[in-house]
TIDRENDREN-495007 format. One record per atom (N, C-alpha, C): residue in one letter; atom name; x, y, z negated. Coordinates in Angstrom, 3 decimals, always signed. Layout:
BEGIN
LOKOL  rest  atom      east     north        up
LOKOL     A    CA         X         Y         Z
...
# end
This chain:
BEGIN
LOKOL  rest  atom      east     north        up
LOKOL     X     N    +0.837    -1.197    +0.000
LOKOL     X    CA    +0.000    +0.000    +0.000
LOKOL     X     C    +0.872    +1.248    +0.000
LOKOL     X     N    +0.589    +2.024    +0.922
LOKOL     X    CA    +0.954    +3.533    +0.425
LOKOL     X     C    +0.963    +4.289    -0.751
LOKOL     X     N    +2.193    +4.557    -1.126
LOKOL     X    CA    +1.855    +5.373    -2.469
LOKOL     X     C    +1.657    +6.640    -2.092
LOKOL     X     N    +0.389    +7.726    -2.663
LOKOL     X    CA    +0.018    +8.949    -2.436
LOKOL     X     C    +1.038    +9.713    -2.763
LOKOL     X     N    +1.700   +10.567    -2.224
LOKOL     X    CA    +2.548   +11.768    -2.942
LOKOL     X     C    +2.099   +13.139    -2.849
LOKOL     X     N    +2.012   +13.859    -4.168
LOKOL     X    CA    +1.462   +15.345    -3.974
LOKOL     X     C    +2.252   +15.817    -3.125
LOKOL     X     N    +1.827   +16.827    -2.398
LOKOL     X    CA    +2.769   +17.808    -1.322
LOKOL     X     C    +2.648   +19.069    -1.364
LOKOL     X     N    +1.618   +19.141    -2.121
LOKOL     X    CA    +0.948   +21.021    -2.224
LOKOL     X     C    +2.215   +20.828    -3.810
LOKOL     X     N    +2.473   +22.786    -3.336
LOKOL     X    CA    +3.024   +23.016    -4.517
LOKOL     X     C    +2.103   +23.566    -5.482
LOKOL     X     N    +2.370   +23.661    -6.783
LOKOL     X    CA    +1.077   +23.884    -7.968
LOKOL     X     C    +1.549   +25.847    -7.012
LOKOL     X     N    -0.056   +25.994    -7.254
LOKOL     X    CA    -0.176   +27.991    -7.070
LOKOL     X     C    +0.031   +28.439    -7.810
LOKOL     X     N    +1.027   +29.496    -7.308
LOKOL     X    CA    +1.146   +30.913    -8.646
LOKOL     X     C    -0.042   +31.354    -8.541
LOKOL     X     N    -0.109   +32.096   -10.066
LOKOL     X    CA    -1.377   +32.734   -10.170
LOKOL     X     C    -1.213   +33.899   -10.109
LOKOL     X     N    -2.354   +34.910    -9.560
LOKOL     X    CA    -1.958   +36.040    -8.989
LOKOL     X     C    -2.320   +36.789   -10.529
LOKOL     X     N    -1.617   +38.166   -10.845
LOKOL     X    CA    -1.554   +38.856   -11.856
LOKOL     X     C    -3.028   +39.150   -11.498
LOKOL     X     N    -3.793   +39.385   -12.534
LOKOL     X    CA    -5.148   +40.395   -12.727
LOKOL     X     C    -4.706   +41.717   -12.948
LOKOL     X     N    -4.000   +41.794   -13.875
LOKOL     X    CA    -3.891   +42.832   -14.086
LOKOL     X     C    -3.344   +43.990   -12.715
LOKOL     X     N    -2.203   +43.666   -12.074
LOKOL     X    CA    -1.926   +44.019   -10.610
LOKOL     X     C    -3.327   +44.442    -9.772
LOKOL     X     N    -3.686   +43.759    -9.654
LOKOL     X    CA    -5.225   +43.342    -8.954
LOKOL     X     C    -6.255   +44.368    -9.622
LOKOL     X     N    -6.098   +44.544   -10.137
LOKOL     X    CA    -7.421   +44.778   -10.795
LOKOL     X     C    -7.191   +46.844   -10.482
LOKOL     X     N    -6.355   +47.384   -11.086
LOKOL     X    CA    -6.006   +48.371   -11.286
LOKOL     X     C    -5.613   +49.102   -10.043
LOKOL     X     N    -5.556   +48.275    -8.690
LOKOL     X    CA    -5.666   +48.867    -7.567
LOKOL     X     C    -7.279   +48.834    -6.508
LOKOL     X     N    -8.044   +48.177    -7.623
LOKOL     X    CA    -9.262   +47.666    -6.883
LOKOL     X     C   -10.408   +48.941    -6.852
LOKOL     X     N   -11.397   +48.510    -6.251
LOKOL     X    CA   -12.713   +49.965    -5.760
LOKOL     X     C   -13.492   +49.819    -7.215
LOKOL     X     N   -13.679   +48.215    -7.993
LOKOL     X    CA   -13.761   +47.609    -9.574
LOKOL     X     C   -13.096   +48.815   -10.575
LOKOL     X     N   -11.895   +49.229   -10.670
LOKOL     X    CA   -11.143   +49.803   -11.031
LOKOL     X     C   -11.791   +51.543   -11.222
LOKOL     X     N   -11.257   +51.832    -9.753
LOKOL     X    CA   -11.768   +53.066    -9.311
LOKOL     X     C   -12.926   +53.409    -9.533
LOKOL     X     N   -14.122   +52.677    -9.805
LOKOL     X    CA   -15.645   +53.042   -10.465
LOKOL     X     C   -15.091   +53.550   -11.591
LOKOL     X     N   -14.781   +52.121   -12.768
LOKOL     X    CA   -14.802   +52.163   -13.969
LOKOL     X     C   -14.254   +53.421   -14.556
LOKOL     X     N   -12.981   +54.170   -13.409
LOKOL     X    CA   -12.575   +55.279   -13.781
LOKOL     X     C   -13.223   +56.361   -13.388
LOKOL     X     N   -13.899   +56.338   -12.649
LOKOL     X    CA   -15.394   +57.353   -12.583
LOKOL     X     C   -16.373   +57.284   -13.815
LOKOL     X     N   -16.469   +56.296   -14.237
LOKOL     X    CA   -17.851   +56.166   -14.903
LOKOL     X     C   -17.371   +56.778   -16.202
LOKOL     X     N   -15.726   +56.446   -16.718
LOKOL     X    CA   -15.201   +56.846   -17.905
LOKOL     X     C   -15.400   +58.129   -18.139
LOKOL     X     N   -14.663   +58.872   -16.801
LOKOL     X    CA   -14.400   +60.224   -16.890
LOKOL     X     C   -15.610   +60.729   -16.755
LOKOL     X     N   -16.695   +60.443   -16.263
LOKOL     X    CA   -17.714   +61.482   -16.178
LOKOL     X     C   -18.530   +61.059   -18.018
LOKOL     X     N   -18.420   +60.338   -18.176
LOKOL     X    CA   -18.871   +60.324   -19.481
LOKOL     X     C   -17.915   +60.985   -20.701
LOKOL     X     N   -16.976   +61.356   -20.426
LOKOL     X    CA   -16.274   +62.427   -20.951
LOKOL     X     C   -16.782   +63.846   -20.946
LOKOL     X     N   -16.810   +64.290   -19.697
LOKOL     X    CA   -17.816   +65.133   -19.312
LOKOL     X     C   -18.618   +65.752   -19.764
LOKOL     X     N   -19.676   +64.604   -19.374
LOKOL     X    CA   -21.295   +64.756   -20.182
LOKOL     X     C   -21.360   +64.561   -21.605
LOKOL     X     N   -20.145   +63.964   -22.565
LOKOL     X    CA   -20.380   +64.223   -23.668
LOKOL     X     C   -20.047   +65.280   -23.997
LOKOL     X     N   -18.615   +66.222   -23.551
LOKOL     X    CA   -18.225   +67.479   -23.126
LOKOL     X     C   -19.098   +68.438   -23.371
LOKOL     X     N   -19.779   +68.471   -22.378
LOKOL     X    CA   -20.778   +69.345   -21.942
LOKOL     X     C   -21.812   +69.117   -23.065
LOKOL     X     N   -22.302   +68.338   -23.263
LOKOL     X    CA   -23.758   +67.812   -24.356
LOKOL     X     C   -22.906   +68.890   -25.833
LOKOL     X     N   -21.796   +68.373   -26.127
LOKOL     X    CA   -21.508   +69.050   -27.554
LOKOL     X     C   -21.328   +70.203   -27.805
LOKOL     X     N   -20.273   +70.865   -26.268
LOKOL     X    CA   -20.422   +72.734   -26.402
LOKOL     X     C   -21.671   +72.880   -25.882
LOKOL     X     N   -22.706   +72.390   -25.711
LOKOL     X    CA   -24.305   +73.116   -25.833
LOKOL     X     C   -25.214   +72.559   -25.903
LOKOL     X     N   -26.068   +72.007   -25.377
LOKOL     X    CA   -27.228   +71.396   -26.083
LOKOL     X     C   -26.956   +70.403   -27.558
LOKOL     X     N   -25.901   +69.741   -27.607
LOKOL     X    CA   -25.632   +69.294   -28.590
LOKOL     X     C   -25.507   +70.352   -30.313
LOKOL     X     N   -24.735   +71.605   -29.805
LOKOL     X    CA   -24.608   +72.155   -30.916
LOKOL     X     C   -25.464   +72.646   -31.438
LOKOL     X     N   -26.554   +73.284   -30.282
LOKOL     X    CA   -27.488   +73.899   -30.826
LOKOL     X     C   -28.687   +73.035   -31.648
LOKOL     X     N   -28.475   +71.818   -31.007
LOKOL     X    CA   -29.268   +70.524   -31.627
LOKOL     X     C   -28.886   +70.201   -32.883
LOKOL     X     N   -28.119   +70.296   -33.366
LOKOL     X    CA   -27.098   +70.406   -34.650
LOKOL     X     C   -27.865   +71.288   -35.566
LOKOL     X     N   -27.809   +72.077   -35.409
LOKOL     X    CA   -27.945   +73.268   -35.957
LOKOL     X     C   -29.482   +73.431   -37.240
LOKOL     X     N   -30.308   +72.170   -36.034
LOKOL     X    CA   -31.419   +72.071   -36.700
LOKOL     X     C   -31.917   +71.006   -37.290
LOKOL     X     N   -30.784   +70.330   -37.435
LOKOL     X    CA   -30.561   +69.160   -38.420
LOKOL     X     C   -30.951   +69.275   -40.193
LOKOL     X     N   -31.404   +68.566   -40.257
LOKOL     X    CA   -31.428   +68.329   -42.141
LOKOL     X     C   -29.907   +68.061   -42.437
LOKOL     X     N   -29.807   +68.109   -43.266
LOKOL     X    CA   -28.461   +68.337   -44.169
LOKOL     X     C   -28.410   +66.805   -44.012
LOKOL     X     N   -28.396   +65.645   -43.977
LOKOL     X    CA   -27.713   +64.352   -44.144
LOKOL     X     C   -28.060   +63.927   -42.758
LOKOL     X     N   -28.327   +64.446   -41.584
LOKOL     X    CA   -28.802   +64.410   -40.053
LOKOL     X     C   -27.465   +65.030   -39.725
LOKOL     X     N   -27.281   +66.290   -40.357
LOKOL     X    CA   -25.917   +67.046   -39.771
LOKOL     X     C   -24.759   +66.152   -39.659
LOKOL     X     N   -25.048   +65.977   -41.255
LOKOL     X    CA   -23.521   +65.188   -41.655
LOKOL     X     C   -23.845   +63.608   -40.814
LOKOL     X     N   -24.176   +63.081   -40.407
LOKOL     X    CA   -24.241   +62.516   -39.254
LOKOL     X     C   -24.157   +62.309   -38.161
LOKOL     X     N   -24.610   +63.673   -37.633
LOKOL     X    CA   -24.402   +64.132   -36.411
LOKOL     X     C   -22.360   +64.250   -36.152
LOKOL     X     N   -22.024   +65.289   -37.525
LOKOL     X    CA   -21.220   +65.269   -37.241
LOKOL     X     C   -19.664   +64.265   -37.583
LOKOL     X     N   -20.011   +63.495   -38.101
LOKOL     X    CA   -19.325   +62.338   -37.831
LOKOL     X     C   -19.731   +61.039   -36.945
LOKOL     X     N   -20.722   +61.054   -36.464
LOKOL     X    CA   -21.151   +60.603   -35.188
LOKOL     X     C   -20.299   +60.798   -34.225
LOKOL     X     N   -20.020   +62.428   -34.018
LOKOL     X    CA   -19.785   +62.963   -32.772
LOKOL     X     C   -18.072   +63.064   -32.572
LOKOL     X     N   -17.681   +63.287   -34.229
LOKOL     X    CA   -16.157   +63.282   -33.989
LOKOL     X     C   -15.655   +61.377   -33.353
LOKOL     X     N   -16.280   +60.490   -34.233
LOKOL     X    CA   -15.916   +59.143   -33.583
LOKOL     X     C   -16.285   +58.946   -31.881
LOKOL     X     N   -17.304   +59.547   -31.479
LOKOL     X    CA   -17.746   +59.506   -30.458
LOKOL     X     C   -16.293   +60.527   -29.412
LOKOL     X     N   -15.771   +61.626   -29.737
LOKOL     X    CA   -14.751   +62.057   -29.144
LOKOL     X     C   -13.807   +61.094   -28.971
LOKOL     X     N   -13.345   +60.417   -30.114
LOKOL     X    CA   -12.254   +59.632   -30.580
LOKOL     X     C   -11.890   +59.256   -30.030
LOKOL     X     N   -12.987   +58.145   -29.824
LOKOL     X    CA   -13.471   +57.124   -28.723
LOKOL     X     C   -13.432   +56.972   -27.015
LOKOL     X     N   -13.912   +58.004   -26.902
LOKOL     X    CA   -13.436   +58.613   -25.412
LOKOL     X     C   -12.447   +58.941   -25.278
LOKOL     X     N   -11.547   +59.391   -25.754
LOKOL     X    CA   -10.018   +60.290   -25.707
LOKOL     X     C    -9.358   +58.593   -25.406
LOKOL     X     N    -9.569   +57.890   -26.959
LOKOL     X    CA    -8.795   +56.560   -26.389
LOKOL     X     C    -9.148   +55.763   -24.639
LOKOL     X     N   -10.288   +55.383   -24.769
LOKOL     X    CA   -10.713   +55.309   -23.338
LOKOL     X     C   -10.588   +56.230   -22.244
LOKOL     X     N   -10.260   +57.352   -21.946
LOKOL     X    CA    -9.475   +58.018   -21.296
LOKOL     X     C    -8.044   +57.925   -21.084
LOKOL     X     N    -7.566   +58.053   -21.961
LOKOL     X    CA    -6.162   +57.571   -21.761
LOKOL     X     C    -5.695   +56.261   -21.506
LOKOL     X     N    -6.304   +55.230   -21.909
LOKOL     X    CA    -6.422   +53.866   -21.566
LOKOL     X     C    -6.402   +53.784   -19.645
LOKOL     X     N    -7.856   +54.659   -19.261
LOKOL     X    CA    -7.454   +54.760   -18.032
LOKOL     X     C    -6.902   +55.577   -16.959
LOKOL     X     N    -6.151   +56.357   -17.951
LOKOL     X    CA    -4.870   +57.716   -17.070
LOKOL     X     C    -3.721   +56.472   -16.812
LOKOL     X     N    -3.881   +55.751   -18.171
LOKOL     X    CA    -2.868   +55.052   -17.994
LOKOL     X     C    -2.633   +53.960   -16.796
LOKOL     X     N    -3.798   +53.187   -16.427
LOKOL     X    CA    -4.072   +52.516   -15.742
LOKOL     X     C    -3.912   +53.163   -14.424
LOKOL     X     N    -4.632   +54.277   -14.507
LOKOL     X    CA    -4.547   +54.968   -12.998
LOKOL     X     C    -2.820   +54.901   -12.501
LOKOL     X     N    -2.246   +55.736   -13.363
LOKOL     X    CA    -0.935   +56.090   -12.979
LOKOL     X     C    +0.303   +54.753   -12.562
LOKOL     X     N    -0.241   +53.412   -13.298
LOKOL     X    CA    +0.422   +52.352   -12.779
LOKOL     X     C    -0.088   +51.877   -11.086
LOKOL     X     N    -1.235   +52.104   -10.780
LOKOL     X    CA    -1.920   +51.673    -9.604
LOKOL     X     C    -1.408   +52.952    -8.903
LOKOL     X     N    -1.139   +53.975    -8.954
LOKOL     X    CA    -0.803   +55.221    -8.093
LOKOL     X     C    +1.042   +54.884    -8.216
LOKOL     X     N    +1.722   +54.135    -8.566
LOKOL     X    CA    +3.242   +54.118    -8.864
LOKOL     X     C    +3.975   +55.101    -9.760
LOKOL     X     N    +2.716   +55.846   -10.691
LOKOL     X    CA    +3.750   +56.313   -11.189
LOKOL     X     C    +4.647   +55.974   -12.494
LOKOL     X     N    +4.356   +54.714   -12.923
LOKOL     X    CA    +4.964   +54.689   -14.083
LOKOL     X     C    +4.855   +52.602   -13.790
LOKOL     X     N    +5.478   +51.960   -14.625
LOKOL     X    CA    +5.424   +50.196   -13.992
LOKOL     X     C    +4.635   +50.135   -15.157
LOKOL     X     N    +3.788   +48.754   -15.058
LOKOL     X    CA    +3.184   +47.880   -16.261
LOKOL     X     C    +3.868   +48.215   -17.487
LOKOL     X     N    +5.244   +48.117   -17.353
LOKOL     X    CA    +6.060   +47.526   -18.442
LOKOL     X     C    +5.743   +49.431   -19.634
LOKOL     X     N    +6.094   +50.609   -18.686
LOKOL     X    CA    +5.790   +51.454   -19.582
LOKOL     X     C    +4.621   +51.778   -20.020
LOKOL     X     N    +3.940   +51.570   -18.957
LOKOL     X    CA    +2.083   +51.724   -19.350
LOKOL     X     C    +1.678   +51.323   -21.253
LOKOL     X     N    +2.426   +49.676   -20.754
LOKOL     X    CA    +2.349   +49.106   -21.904
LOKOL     X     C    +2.908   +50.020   -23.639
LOKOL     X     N    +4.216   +50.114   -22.863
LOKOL     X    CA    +4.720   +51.378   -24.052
LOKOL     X     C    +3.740   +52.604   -24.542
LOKOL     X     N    +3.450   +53.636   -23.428
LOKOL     X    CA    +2.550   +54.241   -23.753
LOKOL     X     C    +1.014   +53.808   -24.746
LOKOL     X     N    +0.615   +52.693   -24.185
LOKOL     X    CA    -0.395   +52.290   -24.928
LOKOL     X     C    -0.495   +52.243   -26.063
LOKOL     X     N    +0.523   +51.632   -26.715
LOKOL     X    CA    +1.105   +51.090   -28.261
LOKOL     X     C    +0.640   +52.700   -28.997
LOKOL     X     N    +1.116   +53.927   -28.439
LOKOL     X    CA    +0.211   +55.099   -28.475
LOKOL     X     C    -0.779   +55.287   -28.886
LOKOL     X     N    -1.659   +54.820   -27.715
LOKOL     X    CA    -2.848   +54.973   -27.630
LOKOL     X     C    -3.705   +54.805   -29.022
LOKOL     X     N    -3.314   +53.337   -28.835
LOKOL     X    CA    -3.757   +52.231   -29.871
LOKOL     X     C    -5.282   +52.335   -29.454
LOKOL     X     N    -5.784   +51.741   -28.586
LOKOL     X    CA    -7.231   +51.201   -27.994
LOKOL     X     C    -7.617   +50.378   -29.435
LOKOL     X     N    -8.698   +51.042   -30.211
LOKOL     X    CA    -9.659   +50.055   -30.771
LOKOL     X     C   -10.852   +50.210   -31.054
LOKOL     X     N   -11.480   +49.271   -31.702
LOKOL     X    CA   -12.301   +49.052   -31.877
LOKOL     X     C   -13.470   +49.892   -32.897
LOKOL     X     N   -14.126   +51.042   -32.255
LOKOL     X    CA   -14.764   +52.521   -32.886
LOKOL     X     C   -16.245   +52.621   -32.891
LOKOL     X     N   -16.716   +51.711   -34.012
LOKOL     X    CA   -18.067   +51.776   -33.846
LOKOL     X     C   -18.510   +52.591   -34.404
LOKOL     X     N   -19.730   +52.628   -35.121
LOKOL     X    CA   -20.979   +53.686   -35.575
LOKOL     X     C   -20.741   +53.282   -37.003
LOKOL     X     N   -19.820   +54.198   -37.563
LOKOL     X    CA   -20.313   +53.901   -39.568
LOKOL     X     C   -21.642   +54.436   -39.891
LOKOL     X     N   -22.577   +55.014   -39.256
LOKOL     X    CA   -23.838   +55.282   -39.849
LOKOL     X     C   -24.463   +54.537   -40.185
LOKOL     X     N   -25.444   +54.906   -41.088
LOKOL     X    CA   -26.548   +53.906   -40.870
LOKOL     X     C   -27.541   +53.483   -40.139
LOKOL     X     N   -28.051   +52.730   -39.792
LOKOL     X    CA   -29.302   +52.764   -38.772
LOKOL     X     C   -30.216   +54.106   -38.697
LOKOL     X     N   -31.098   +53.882   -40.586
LOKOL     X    CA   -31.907   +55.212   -40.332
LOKOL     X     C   -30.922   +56.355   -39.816
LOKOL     X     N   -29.447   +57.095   -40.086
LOKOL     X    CA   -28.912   +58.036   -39.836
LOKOL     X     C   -28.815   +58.395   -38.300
LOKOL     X     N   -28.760   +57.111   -37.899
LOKOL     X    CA   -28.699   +57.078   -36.268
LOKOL     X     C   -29.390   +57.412   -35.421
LOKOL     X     N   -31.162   +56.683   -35.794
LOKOL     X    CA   -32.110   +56.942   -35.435
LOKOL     X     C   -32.758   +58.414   -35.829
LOKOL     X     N   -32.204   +58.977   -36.595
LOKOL     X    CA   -32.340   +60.814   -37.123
LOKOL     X     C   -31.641   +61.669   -36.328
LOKOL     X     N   -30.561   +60.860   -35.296
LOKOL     X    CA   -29.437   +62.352   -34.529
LOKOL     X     C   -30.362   +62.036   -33.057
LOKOL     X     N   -30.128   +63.321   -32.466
LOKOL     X    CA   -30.582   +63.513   -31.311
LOKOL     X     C   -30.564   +62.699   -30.347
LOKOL     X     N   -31.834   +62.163   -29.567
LOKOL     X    CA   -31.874   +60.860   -28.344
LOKOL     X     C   -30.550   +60.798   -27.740
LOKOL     X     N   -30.235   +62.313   -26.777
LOKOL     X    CA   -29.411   +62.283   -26.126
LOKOL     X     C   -27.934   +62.405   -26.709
LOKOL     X     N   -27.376   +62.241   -27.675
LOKOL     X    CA   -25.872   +62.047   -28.674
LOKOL     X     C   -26.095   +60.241   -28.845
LOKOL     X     N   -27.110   +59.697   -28.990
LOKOL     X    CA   -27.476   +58.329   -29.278
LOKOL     X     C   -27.230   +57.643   -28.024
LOKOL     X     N   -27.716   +58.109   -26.727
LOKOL     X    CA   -27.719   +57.498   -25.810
LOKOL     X     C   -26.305   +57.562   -25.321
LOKOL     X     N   -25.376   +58.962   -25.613
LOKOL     X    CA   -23.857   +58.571   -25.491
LOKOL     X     C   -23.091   +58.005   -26.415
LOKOL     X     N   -23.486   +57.739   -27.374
LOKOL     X    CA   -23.305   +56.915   -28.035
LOKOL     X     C   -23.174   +55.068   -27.483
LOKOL     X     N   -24.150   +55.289   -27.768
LOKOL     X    CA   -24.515   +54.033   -26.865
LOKOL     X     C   -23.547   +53.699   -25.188
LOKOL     X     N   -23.618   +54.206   -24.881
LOKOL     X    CA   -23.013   +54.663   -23.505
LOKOL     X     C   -21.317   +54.089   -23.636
LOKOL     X     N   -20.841   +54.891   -24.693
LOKOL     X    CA   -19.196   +54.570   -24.919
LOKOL     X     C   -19.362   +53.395   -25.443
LOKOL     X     N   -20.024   +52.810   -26.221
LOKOL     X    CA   -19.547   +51.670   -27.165
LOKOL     X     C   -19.660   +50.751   -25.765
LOKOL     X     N   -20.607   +50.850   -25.005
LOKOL     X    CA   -20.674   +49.760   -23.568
LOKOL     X     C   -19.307   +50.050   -23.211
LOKOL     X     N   -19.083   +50.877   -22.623
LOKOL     X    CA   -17.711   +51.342   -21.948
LOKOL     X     C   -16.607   +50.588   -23.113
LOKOL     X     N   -16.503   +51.434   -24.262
LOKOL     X    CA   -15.652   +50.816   -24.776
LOKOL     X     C   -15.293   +49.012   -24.871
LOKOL     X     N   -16.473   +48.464   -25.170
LOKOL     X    CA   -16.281   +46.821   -24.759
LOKOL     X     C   -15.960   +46.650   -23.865
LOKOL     X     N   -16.364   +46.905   -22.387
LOKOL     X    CA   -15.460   +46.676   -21.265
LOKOL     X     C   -14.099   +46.846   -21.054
LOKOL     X     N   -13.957   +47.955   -21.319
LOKOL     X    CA   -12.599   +48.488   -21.297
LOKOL     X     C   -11.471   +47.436   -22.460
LOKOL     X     N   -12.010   +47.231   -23.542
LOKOL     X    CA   -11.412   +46.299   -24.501
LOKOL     X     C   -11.090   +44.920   -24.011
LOKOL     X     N   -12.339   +44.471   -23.442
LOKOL     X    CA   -12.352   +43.258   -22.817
LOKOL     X     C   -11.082   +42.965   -21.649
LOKOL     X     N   -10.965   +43.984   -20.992
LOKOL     X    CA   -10.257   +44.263   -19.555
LOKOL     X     C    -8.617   +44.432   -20.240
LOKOL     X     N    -8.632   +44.829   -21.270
LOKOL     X    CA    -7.353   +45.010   -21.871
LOKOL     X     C    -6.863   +43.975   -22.444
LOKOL     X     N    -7.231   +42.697   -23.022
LOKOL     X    CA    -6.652   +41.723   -23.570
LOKOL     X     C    -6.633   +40.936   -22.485
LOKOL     X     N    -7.546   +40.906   -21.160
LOKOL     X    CA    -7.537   +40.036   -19.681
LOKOL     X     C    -5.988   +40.623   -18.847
LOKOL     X     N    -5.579   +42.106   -19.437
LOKOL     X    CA    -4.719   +42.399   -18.539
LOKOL     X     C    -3.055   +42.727   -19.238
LOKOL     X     N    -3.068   +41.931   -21.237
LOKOL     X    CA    -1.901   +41.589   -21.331
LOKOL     X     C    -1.316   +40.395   -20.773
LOKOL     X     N    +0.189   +40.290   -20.958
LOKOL     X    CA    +1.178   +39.573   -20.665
LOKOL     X     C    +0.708   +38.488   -21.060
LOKOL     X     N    +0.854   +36.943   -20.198
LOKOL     X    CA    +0.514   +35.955   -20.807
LOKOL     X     C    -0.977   +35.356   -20.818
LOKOL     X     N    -1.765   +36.576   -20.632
LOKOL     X    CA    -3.284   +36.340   -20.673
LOKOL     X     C    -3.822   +35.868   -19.492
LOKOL     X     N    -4.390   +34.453   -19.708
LOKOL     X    CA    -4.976   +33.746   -18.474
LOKOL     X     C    -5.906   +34.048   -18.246
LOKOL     X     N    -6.613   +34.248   -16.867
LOKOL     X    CA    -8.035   +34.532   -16.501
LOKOL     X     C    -8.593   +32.946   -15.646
LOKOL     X     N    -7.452   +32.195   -15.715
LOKOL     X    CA    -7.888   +30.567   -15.519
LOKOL     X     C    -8.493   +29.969   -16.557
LOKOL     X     N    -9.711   +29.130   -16.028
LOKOL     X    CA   -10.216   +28.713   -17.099
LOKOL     X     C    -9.627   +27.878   -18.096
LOKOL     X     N   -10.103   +27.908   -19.188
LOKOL     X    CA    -8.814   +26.289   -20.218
LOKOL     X     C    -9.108   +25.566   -20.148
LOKOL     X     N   -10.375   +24.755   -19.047
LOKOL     X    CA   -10.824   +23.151   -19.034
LOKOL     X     C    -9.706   +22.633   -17.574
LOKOL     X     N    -9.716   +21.314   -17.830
LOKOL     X    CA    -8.565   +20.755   -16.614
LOKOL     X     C    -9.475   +20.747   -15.365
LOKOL     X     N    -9.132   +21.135   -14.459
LOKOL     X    CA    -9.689   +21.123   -13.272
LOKOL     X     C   -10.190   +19.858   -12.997
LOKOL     X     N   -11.587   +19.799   -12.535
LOKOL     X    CA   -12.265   +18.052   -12.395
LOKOL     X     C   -11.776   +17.518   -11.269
LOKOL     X     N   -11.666   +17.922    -9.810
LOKOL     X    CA   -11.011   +17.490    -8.943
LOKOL     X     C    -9.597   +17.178    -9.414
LOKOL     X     N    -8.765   +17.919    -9.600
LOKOL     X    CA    -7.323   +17.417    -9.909
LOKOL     X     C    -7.397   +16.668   -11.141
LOKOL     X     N    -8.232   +16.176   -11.784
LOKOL     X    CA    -8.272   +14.944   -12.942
LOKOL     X     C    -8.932   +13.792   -12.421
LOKOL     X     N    -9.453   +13.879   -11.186
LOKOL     X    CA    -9.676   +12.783   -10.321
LOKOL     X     C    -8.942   +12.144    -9.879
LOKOL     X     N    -7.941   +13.164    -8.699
LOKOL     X    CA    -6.772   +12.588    -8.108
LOKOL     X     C    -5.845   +12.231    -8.922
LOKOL     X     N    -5.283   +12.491   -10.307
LOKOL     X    CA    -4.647   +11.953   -11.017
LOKOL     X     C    -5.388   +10.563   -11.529
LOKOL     X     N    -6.157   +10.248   -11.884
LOKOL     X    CA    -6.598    +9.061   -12.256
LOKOL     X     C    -6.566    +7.827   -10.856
LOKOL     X     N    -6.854    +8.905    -9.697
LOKOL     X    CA    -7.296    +7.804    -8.236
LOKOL     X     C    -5.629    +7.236    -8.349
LOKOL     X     N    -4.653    +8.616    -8.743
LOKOL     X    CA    -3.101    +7.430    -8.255
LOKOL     X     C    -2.511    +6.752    -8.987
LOKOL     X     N    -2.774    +7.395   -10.599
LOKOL     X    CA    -2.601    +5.791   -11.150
LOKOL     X     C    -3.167    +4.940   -11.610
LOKOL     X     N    -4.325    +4.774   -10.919
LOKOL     X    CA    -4.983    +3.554   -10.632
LOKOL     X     C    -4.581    +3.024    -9.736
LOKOL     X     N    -3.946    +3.258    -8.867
LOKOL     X    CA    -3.322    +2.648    -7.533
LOKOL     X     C    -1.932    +2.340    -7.387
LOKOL     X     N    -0.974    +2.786    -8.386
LOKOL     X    CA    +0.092    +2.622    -8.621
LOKOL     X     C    +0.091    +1.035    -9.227
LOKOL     X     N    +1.738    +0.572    -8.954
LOKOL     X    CA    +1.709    -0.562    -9.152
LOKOL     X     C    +2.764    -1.153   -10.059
# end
């Protein structure tokens, strides 16, 4: 009998991170960031402040620690994707991006309020609210997919290639 011999070489796997940061995927996400910078921007030097203003005293103090985490938050996610941009445009490699980041320090910036406190600040501060913490999970998510080492292959063994390994040594002699 013929013995089968593999002939394909195993595939490199292509970086995500490479990939990703030059993609139209990319280029949204950095639209969607920055304009929600923006509009929170814009919401706090005016309709926001003046919305403030007519807050109850434990609404304020809500509002306004709401709104400073809510900056926070964006500033990190902004820079997260200046950073990104500028590796996909050449100006700086992975390797410093990475440096810069350590900077950054991307984390994890939720809502210390309380529910009722939350449901007391203005629809539209809630709904950007809401807005970043989405963004922010993505962006988080996309960041541990696009360190060193981090597989975007799945961790189960491929079923076809656990076939052909079993078909040849079963056939081996």
């Amino acid at each position: 009998m013929n013995e089968m011999k593999q002939t394909a070489a195993e595939p490199t796997p292509v970086s995500f991170a490479t990939t990703f940061v030059t993609s139209e995927a990319f280029r949204a996400l950095f639209r969607e960031g920055m304009s929600l910078v923006e509009q929170t921007a814009a919401y706090l030097d005016g309709p926001g402040r003046e919305e403030s203003r007519n807050l109850p005293r434990l609404a304020a103090l809500a509002y306004a620690s709401e709104s400073m985490r809510l900056t926070t938050r964006l500033m990190q996610l902004a820079s997260w994707l200046l950073l990104q941009r500028a590796v996909a445009e050449g100006e700086m490699t992975p390797v410093q991006a990475r440096q810069q980041k350590e900077k950054v320090r991307l984390s994890q910036q939720n809502s210390l309020s309380s529910p009722d406190a939350l449901e007391s600040l203005p629809g539209e501060l809630r709904d950007l609210i809401a807005a970043s913490l989405r963004l922010q999970d993505r962006i988080m998510h996309l960041d541990r997919l696009m360190e060193p080492g981090a597989s975007t292959a799945p961790q189960t063994p491929n079923p076809v290639a656990l076939q052909h390994m079993l078909l040849r040594s079963a056939f081996r002699t």
